[in-house]
C-alpha positions as CSV (number, residue, x, y, z in Angstrom):
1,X,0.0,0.0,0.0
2,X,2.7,1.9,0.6
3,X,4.2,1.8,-2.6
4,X,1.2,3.0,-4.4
5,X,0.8,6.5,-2.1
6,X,4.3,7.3,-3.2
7,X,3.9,6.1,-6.6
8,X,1.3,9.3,-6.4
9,X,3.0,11.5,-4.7
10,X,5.6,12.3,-7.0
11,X,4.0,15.3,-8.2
12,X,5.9,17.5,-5.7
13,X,8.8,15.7,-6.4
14,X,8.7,16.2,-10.0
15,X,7.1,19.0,-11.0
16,X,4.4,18.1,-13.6
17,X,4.0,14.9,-13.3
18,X,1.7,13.2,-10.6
19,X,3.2,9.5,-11.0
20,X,6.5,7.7,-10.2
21,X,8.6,7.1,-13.2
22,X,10.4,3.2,-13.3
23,X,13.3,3.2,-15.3
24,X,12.6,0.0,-17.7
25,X,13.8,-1.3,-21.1
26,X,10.8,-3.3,-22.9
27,X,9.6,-3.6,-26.7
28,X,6.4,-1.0,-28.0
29,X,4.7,-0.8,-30.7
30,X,2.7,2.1,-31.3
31,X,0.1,2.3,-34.0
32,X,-0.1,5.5,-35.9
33,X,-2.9,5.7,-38.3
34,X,-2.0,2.8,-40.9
35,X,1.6,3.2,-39.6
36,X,3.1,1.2,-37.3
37,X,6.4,2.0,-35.5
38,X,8.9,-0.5,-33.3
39,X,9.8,1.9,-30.5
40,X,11.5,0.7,-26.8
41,X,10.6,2.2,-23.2
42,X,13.0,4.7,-21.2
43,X,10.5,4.5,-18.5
44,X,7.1,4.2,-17.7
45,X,4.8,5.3,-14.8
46,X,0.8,4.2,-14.3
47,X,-0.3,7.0,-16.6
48,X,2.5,7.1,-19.3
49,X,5.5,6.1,-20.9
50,X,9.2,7.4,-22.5
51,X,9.8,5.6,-25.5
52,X,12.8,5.9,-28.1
53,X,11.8,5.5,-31.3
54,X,13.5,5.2,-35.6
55,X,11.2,8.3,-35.6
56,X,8.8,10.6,-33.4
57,X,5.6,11.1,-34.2
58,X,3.9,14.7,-34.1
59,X,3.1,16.1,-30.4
60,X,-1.4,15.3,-30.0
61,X,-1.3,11.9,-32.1
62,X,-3.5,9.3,-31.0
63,X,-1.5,6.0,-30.9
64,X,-2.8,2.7,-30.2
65,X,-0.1,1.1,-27.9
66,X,0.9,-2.4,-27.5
67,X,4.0,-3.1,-24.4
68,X,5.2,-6.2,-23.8
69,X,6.6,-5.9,-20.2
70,X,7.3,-9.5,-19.6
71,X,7.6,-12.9,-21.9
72,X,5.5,-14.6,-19.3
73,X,2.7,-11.8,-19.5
74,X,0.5,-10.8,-22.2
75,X,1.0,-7.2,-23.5
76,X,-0.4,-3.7,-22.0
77,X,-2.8,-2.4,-24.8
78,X,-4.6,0.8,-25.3
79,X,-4.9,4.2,-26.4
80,X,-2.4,7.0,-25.7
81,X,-1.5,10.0,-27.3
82,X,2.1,11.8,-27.8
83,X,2.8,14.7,-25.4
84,X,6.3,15.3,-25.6
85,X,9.1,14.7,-28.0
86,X,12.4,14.8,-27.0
87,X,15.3,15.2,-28.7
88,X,15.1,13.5,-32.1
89,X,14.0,10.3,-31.2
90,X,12.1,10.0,-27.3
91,X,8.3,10.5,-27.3
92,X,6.4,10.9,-24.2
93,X,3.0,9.0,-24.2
94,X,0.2,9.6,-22.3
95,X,-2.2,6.8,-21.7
96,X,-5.6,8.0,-21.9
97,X,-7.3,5.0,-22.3
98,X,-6.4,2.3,-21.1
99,X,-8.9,-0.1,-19.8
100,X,-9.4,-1.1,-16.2
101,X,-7.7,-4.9,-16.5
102,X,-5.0,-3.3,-18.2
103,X,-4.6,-0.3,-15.8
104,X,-4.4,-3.1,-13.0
105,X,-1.9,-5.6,-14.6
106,X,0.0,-2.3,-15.5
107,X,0.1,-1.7,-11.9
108,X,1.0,-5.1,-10.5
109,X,3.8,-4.9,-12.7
110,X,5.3,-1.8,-11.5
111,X,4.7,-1.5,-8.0
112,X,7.3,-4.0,-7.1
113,X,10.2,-1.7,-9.2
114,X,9.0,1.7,-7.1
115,X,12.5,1.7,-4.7
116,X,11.4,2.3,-1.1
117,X,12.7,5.9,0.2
């Protein structure tokens, strides 16, 4: 329980953002229109994810995500939509609708990477 109260309470921590950022390597793909790009997390919190990417898409495009976080898991799908782009080749994602199985397996997978402080 613990671990999700400071997953929240990064806000004050870090600004904008209201959620914990993991640091965590996994395969993406994002869907983009009839485009489809192979991207690979930076990071990734309960509402988004960093991704580095061939190419970035343009800041407000919806993207249908697809993360595979584990071999032994199925993947994280849902809708997000670019926020950020960073440098030439790191989009931030928002995921704005995700639905509420996936929200929760998204969770169980990262609250056991939040470090205690």
């Amino acid at each position: 329980m613990l671990k999700l109260i400071r997953s929240t309470q990064g806000g004050m921590e870090y600004g904008r953002r209201r959620v914990r950022r993991v640091a965590f390597q996994s395969k993406v793909r994002l869907r983009y229109g009839a485009e489809e790009l192979e991207a690979e997390t930076v990071d990734l919190s309960l509402s988004g994810l960093l991704v580095k990417a061939g190419r970035t898409l343009p800041m407000g495009s919806l993207v249908h995500v697809r993360l595979d976080l584990s071999p032994r898991m199925k993947p994280i799908v849902g809708e997000g939509s670019v926020v950020r782009v960073l440098g030439g080749n790191q989009m931030g994602i928002q995921l704005d609708q995700l639905a509420v199985e996936e929200s929760e397996r998204l969770q169980e997978f990262l609250l056991p990477l939040i470090p205690n402080e």
